[in-house]
C-alpha positions as a printed Julia matrix, in Angstrom:
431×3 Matrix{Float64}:
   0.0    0.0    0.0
   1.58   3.06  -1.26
   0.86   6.29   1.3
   0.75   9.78   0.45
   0.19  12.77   3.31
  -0.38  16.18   1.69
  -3.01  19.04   1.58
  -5.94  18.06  -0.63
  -6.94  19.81  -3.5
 -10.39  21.77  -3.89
 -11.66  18.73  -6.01
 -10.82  16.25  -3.29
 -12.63  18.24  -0.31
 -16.03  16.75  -0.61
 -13.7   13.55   0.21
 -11.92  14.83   2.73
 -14.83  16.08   4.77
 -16.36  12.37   3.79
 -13.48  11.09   6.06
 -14.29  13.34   9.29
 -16.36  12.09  11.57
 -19.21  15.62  11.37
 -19.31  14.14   7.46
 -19.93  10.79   7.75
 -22.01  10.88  10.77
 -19.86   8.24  13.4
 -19.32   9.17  17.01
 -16.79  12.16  17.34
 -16.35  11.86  21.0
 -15.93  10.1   24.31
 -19.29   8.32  25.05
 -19.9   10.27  28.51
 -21.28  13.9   29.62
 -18.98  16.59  29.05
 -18.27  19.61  31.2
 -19.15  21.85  27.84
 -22.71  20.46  27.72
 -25.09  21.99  29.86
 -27.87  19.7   29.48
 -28.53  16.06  31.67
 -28.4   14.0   28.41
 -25.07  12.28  26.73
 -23.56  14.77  24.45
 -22.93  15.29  21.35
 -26.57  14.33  19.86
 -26.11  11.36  16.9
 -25.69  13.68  13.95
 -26.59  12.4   10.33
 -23.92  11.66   7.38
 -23.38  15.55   5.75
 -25.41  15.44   2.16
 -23.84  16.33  -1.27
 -24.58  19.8   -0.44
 -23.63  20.23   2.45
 -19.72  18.7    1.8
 -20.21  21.48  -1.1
 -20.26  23.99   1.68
 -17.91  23.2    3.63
 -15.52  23.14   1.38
 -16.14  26.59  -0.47
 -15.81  27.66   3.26
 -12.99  26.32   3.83
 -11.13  27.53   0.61
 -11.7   31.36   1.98
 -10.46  30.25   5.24
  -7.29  32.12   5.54
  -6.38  30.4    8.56
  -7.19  27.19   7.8
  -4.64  24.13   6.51
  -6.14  21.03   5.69
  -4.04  17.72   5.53
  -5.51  14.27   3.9
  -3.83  10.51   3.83
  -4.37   8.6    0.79
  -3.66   5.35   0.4
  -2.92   4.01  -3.23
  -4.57   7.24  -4.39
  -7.75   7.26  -2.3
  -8.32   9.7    0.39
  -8.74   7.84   3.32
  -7.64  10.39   6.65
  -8.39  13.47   6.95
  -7.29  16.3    9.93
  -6.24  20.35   9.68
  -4.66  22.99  11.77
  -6.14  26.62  12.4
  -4.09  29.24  12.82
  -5.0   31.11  16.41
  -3.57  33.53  18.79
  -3.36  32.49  22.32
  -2.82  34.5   25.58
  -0.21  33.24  27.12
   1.26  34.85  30.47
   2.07  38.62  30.39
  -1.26  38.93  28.33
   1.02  38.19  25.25
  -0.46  36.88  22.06
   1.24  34.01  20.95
   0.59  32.4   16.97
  -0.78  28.71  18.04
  -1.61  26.03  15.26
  -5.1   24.27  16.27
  -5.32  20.63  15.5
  -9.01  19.91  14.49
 -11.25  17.61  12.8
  -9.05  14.98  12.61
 -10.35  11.39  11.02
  -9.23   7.87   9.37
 -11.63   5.65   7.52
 -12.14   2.51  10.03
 -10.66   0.41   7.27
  -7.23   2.38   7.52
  -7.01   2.84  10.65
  -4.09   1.3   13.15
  -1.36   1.6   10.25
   0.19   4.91  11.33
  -2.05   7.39   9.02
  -2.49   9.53  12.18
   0.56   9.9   12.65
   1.89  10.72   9.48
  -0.68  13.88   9.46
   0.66  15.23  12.43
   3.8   15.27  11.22
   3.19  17.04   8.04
   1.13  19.72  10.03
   3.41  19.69  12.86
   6.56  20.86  10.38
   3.81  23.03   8.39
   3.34  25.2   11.66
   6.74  25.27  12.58
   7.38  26.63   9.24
   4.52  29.41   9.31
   5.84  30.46  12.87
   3.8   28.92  15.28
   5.82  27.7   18.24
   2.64  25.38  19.89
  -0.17  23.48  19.03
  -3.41  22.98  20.88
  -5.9   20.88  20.09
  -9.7   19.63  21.57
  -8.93  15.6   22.26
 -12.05  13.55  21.54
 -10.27  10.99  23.66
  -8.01  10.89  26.45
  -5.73   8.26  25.35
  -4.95   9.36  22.02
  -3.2   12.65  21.5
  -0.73  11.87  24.44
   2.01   9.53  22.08
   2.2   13.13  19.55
   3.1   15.1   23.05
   0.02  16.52  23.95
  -1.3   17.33  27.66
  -3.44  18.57  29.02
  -3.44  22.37  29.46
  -6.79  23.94  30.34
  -9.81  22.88  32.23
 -13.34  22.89  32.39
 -15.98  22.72  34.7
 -20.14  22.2   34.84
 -21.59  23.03  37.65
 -25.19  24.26  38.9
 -26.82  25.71  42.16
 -30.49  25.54  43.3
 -31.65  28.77  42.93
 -33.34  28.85  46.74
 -29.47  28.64  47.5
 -28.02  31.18  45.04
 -27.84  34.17  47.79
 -25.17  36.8   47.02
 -23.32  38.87  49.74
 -24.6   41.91  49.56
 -23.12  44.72  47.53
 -22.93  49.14  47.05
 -24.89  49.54  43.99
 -23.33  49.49  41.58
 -23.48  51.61  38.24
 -24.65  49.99  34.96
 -27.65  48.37  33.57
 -29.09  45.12  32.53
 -31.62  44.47  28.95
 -32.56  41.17  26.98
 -31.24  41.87  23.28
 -32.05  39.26  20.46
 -29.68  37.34  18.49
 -28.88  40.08  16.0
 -27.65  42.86  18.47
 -25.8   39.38  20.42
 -24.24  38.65  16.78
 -22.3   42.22  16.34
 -21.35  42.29  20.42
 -20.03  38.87  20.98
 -16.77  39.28  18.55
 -16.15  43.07  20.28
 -16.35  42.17  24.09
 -14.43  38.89  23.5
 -11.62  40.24  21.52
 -11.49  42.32  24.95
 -11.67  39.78  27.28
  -8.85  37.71  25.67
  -5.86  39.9   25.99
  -6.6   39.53  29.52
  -7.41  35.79  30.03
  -4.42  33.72  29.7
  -5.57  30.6   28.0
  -8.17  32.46  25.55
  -8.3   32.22  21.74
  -8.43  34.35  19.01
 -12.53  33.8   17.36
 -12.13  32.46  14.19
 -14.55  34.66  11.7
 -18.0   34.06  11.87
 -17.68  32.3   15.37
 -21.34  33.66  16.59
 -22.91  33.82  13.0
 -25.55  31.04  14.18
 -26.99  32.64  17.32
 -30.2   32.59  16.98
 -33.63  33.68  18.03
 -35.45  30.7   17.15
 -36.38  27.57  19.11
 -34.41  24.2   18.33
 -36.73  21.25  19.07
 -38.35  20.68  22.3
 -35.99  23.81  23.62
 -36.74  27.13  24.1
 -34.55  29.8   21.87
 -31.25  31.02  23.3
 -31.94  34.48  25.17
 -29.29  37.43  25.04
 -28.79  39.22  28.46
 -25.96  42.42  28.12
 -24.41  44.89  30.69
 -24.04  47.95  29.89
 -21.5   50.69  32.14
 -22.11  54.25  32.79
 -21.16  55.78  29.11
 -24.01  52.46  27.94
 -20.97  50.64  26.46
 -21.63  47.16  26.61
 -19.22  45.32  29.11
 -20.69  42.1   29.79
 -23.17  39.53  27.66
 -25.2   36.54  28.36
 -26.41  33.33  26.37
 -29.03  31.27  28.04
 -31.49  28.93  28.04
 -34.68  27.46  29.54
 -34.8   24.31  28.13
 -37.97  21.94  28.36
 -37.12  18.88  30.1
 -38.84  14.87  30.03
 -37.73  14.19  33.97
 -39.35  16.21  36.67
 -35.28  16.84  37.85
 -34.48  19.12  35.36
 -38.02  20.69  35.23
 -36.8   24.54  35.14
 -33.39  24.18  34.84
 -31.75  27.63  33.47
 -28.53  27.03  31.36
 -25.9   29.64  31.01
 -24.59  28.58  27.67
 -21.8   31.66  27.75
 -21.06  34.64  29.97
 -18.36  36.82  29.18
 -17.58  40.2   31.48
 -14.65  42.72  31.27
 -15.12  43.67  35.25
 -16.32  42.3   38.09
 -19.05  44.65  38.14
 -20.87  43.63  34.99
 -19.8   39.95  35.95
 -22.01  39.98  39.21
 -24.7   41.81  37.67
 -25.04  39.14  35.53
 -25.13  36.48  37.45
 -27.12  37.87  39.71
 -29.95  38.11  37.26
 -29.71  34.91  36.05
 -29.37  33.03  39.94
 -33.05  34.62  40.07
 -35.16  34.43  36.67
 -39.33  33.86  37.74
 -40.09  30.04  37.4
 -36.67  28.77  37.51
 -35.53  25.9   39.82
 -32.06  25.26  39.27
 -29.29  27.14  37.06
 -27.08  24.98  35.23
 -23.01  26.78  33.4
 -20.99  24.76  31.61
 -17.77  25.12  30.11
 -17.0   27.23  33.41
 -13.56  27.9   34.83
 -12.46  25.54  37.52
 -11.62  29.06  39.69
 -14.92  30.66  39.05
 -15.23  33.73  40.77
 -18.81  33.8   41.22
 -18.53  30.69  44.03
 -16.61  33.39  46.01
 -19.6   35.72  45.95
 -22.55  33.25  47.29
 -23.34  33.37  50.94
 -23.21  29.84  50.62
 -20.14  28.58  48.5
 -21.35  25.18  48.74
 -24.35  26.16  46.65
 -22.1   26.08  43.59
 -21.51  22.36  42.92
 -19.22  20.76  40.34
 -21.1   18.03  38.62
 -18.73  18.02  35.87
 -15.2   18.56  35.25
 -12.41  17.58  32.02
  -9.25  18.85  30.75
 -10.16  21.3   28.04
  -7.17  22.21  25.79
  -4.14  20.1   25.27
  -0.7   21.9   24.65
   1.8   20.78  22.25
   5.5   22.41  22.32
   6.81  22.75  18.51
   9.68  25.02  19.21
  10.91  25.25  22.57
  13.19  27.84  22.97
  10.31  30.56  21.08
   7.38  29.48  23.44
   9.32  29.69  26.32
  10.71  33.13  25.4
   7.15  34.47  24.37
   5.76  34.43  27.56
   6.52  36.8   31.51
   7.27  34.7   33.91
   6.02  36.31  37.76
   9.44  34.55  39.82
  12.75  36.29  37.89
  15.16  32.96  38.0
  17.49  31.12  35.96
  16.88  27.18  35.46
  18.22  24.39  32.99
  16.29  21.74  31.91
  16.66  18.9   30.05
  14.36  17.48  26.85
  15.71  14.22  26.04
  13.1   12.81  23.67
  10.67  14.16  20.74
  10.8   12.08  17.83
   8.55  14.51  16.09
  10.3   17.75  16.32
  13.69  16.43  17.14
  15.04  20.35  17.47
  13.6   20.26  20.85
  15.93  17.68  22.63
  18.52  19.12  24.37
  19.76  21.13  27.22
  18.28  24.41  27.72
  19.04  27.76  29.78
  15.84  29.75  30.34
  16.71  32.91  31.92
  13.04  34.59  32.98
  11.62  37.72  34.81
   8.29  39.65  34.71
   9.53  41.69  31.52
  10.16  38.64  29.42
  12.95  36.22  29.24
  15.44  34.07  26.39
  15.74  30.43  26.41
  19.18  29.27  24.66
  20.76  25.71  24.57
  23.66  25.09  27.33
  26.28  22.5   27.9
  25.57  23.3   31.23
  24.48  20.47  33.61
  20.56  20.6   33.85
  19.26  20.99  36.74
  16.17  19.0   36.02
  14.64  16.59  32.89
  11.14  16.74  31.87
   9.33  15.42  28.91
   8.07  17.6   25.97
   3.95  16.52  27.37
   5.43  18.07  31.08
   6.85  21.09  29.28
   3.21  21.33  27.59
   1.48  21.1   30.95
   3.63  23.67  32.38
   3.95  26.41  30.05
  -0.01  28.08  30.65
   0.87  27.75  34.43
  -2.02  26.32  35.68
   0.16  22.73  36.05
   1.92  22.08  39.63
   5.59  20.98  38.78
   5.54  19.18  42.22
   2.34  17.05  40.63
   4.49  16.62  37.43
   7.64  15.24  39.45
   5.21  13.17  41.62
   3.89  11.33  38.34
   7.29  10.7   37.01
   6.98  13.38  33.92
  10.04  15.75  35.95
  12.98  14.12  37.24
  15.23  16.08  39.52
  17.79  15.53  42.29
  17.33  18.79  44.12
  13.61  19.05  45.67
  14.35  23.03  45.16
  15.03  22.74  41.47
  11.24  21.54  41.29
  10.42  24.33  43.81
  11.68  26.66  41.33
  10.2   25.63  38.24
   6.92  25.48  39.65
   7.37  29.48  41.47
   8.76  30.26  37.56
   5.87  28.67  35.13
   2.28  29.53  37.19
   0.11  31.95  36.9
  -3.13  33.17  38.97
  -5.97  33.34  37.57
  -5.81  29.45  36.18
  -5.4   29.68  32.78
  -9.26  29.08  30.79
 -10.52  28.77  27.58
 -14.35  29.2   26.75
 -14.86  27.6   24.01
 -12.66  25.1   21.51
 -12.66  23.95  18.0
């Protein structure tokens, strides 16, 4: 069997998308509620194979997609595995924007499948985002055990969680200035891109949108649910600070009989944050308010009288983080202990550039990483330098599994004071 990796043509993408699983209509996920689902059921829904028109589509979107690089594996000339990167920005500490390549829609045809295929594609995009000057990749993993062998970890988390609302009391609070109004889908279309493109620079973690990200907001119903309602803050000057999607959802079991869900809520300041919530913890003829997708340090459990109120019913790793050039990512981002440490990559048999010793001198203005014949003071894997480099990873948790070896407890000590940041770093949505 004679395989070929490359980009497919605009002929072959009816083919390509034929290989993902959103085109043929096969499972795309781990068979168990995730933390980005707000609702009771299993998510996703079964979805049906993608018609002749609707591959059509997809691809003439995907040709003015700027940002987007499809791969495909064929095998003796037929197109048999299909995945792509998008080209992001990410915040990464110091509220720097970093070029990241997203892995996405990634597939192989069951009858191809355990021969390497996978493999093959993420090599070929790997050295296609090295070459467009993108120092990390991130990617959504539809299953845990997969992405781990290309050096993926996990680098962001999620969380569901919900609160009765006869336990969603907030301290009290000084008024505050600002104002509150349901908006329909079309006024939520123009706001969403503005206030996140905001909210970003500040959120280490957070993605660029890719364009037309909010294009299918909606005011109309979907099934047995009730339409998606648009709730906005608004400051003093009536310049929108904070927005809203949510749901009321009708429900089969009397347990989720007026459940809320807070599909997204975006604020730039605790003000408009609280005001926010505290609408939603108290709609008329609501039970129980249900947030997905949630930081796992959400600020709004600090705020009830009751903290216990909020629990976590849900929680997964969100984002995994891929190093493709190590001494760029580590010099793109502040670092909030100024320190000196060498480390040691021994391994990556896909970007082979990364093994070796490494100096990484760091402060709070920025910091170079160069390679050293020095002695390292520790050795870590390229998945541990993933885990690490959005800070919200504990290098003492890291050592503790194995992925960091050291001799000196304080070299450990040191990487971990070095690489974290506070705030966790959070991601609301993925791709």
């Amino acid at each position: 069997m004679q395989i070929n990796v490359r980009p497919p043509s605009r002929a072959e993408m009816s083919n390509y998308y034929k290989a993902l699983p959103s085109g043929n209509g096969l499972p795309s996920w781990e068979a168990a509620p995730a933390a980005w689902h707000g609702g009771s059921e299993p998510w996703p829904q079964p979805r049906q194979p993608a018609t002749a028109e609707q591959l059509e589509a997809w691809a003439d979107s995907s040709e003015k997609n700027q940002n987007f690089h499809p791969v495909a594996a064929f095998a003796d000339g037929r197109l048999v595995g299909a995945s792509a990167m998008l080209s992001f920005e990410v915040t990464v500490p110091g509220s720097l924007q970093l070029p990241m390549a997203g892995v996405t829609g990634t597939g192989v045809l069951a009858t191809h499948r355990r021969r390497g295929l996978l493999r093959k594609m993420m090599q070929t995009m790997f050295d296609a985002a090295i070459e467009r000057g993108e120092p990390i990749s991130m990617l959504s993993a539809s299953e845990g055990s997969i992405y781990g062998r290309f050096g993926f970890s996990p680098a962001t988390y999620r969380t569901r969680w919900e609160i009765e609302r006869s336990q969603a009391e907030l301290f009290p609070l000084e008024d505050t200035i600002g104002s509150l109004e349901l908006i329909g889908a079309s006024e939520a279309r123009a706001i969403w891109p503005v206030l996140h493109e905001r909210v970003r620079h500040s959120r280490v973690g957070e993605l660029s949108a890719q364009p037309g990200r909010w294009n299918g907001l909606s005011d109309t119903a979907s099934g047995t649910d009730s339409p998606l309602r648009y709730l906005v803050h608004r400051d003093s000057t009536g310049t929108v600070d904070g927005i809203a999607n949510f749901k009321l959802p009708w429900s089969r079991t009397v347990d989720d009989v007026g459940t809320l869900v807070v599909e997204a809520l975006e604020a730039t300041n605790p003000s408009a944050y609280r005001a926010l919530w505290h609408l939603l913890l108290d709609f008329d003829l609501t039970r129980k308010v249900v947030a997905h997708s949630r930081p796992r340090d959400e600020p709004l459990r600090q705020m009830l009288r009751n903290p216990r109120a909020m629990r976590i019913t849900r929680q997964s790793d969100n984002l995994w983080m891929r190093i493709l050039d190590v001494p760029a990512a580590l010099a793109a981002r502040t670092y909030s202990t100024p320190d000196t440490i060498a480390f040691s990559v021994q391994t990556d048999e896909m970007v082979p550039n990364n093994v070796g010793t490494w100096r990484l001198e760091a402060d709070v203005t920025g910091a170079f990483c160069v390679r050293t014949n020095d002695a390292p003071d520790l050795t870590l894997d390229i998945q541990a330098l993933g885990a690490l480099y959005l800070g919200g990873m504990s290098a003492q948790l890291l050592a503790a599994a194995g992925r960091i070896r050291s001799d000196q407890t304080s070299s450990i000590e040191k990487l971990s004071r070095m690489f974290r940041t506070d705030p966790e770093p959070h991601n609301s949505f993925g791709f």
